[in-house]
Backbone as numpy.savetxt, mean C-alpha at the origin, in Angstrom:
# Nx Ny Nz CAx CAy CAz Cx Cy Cz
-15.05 -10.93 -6.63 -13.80 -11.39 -6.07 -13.97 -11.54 -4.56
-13.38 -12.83 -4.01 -13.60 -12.76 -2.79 -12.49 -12.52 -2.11
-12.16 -12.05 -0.48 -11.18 -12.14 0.26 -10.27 -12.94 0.74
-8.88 -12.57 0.70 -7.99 -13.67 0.43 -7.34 -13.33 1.79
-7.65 -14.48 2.68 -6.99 -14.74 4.06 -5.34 -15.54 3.92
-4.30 -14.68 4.22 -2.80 -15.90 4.08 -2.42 -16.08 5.61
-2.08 -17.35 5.99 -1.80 -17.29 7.34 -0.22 -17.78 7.41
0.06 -17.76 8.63 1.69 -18.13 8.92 1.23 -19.90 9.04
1.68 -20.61 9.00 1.09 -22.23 9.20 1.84 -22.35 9.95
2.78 -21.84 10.51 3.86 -22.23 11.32 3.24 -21.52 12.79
2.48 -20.50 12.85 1.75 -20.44 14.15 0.01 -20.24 13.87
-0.26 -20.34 12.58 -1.63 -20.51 12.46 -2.05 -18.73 12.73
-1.20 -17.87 12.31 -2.02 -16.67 12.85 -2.03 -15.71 11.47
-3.67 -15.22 11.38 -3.23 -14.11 9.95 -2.41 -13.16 9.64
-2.00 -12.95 8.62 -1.25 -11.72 8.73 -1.23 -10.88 7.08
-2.37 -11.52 6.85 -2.73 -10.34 5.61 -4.01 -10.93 4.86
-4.95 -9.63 4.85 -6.06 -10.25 4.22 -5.80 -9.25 2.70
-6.63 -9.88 1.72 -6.86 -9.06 0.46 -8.27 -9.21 0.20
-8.92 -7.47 0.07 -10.25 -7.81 -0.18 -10.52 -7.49 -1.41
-11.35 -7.23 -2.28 -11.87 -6.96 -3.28 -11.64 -5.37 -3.61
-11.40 -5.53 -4.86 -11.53 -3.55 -5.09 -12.60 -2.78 -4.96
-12.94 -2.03 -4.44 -13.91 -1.34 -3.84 -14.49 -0.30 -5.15
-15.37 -0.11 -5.20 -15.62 1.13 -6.45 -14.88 2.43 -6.10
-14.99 3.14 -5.01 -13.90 4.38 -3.93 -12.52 3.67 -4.10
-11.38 2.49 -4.21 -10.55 2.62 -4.43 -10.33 2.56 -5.69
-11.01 2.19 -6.54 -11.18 2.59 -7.80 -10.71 3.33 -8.06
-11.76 4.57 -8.28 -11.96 6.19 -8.31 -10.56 6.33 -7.98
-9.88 5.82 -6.72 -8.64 6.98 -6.39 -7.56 6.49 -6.89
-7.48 5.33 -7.14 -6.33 4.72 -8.38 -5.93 5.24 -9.60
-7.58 5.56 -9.99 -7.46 6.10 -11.37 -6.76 7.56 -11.75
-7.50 8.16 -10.01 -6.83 9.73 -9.82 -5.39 9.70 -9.73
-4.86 8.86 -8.61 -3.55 8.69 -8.36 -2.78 8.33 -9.38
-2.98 7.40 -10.57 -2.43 7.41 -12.05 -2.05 8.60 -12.60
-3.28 9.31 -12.70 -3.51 10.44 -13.19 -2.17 11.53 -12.62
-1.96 11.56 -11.81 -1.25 12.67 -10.77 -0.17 12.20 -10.82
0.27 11.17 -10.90 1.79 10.37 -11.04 2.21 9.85 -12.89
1.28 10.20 -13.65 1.52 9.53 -14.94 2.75 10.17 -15.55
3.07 11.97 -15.60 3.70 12.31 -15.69 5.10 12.42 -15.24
5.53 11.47 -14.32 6.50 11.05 -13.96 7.22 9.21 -13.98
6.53 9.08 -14.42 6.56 7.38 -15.20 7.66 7.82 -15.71
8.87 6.75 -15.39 9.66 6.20 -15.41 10.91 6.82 -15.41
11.09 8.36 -14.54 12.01 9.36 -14.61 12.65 8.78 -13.09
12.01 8.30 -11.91 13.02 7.76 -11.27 12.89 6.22 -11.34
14.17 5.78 -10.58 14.16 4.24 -10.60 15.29 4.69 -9.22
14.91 2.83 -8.54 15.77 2.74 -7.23 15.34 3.68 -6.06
16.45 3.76 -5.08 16.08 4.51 -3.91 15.65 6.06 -4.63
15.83 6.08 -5.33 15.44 8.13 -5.99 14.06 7.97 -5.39
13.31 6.89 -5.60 11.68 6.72 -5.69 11.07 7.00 -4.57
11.95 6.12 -3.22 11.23 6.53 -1.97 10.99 7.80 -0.84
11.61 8.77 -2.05 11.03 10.33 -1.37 9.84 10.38 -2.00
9.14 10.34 -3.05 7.82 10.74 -3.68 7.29 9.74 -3.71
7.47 8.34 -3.39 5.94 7.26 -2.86 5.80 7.99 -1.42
6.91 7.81 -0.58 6.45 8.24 1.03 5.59 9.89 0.96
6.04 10.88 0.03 5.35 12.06 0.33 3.83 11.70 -0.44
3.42 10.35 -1.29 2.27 10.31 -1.98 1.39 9.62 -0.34
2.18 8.22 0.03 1.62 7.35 1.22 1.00 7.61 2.08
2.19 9.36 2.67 1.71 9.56 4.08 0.20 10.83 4.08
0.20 10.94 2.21 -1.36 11.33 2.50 -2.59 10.70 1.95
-2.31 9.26 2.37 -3.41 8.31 1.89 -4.35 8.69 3.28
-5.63 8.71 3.23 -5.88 8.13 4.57 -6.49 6.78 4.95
-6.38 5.94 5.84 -6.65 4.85 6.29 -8.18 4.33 6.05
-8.66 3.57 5.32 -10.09 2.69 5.91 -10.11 2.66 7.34
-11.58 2.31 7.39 -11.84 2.34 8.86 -11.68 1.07 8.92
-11.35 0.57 10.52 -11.05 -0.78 10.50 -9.33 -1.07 10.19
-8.87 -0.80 9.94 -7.48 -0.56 9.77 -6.62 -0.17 10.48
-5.58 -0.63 11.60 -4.54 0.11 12.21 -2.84 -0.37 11.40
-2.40 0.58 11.84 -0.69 0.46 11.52 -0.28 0.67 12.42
1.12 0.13 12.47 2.03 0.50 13.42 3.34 0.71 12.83
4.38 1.36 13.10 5.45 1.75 12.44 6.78 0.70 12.73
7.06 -0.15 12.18 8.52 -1.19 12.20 9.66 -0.96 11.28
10.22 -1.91 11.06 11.43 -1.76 10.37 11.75 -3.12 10.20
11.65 -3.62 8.94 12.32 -4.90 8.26 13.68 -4.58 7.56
14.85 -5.25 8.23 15.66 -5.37 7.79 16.48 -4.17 7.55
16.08 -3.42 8.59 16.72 -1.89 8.72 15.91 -1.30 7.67
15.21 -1.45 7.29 14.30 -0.86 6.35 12.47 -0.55 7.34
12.40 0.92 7.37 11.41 1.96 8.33 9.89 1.51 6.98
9.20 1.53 8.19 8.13 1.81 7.29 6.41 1.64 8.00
């Protein structure tokens, strides 16, 4: 699979690449299934975004990677 560059055409600038699945994100998908399977499908809606954010904020980053913290639409993230 190759990397998928999307640009704005309206200023020509990237703003999201998609690369290939890595064998290491693999592995932690499969774990992270694993650790969340038992809760499949007990919340729905806003209930959800206390336990994705407490799963998110202990991902850690690839190298090569920065974030910065915004807010779309009054929505933090």
């Amino acid at each position: 699979m190759r990397s998928e560059i999307r640009e704005n055409t309206s200023r020509k600038e990237r703003w999201s690449v998609i690369h290939p699945l890595s064998p290491e994100d693999s592995a932690a998908m499969a774990t992270l299934r694993s650790a969340v399977a038992a809760m499949k499908g007990k919340l729905a809606g806003v209930a959800t975004r206390g336990p994705f954010d407490g799963i998110m904020e202990h991902v850690v980053a690839p190298n090569g990677v920065s974030f910065e913290p915004d807010a779309v639409g009054g929505i933090s993230g």
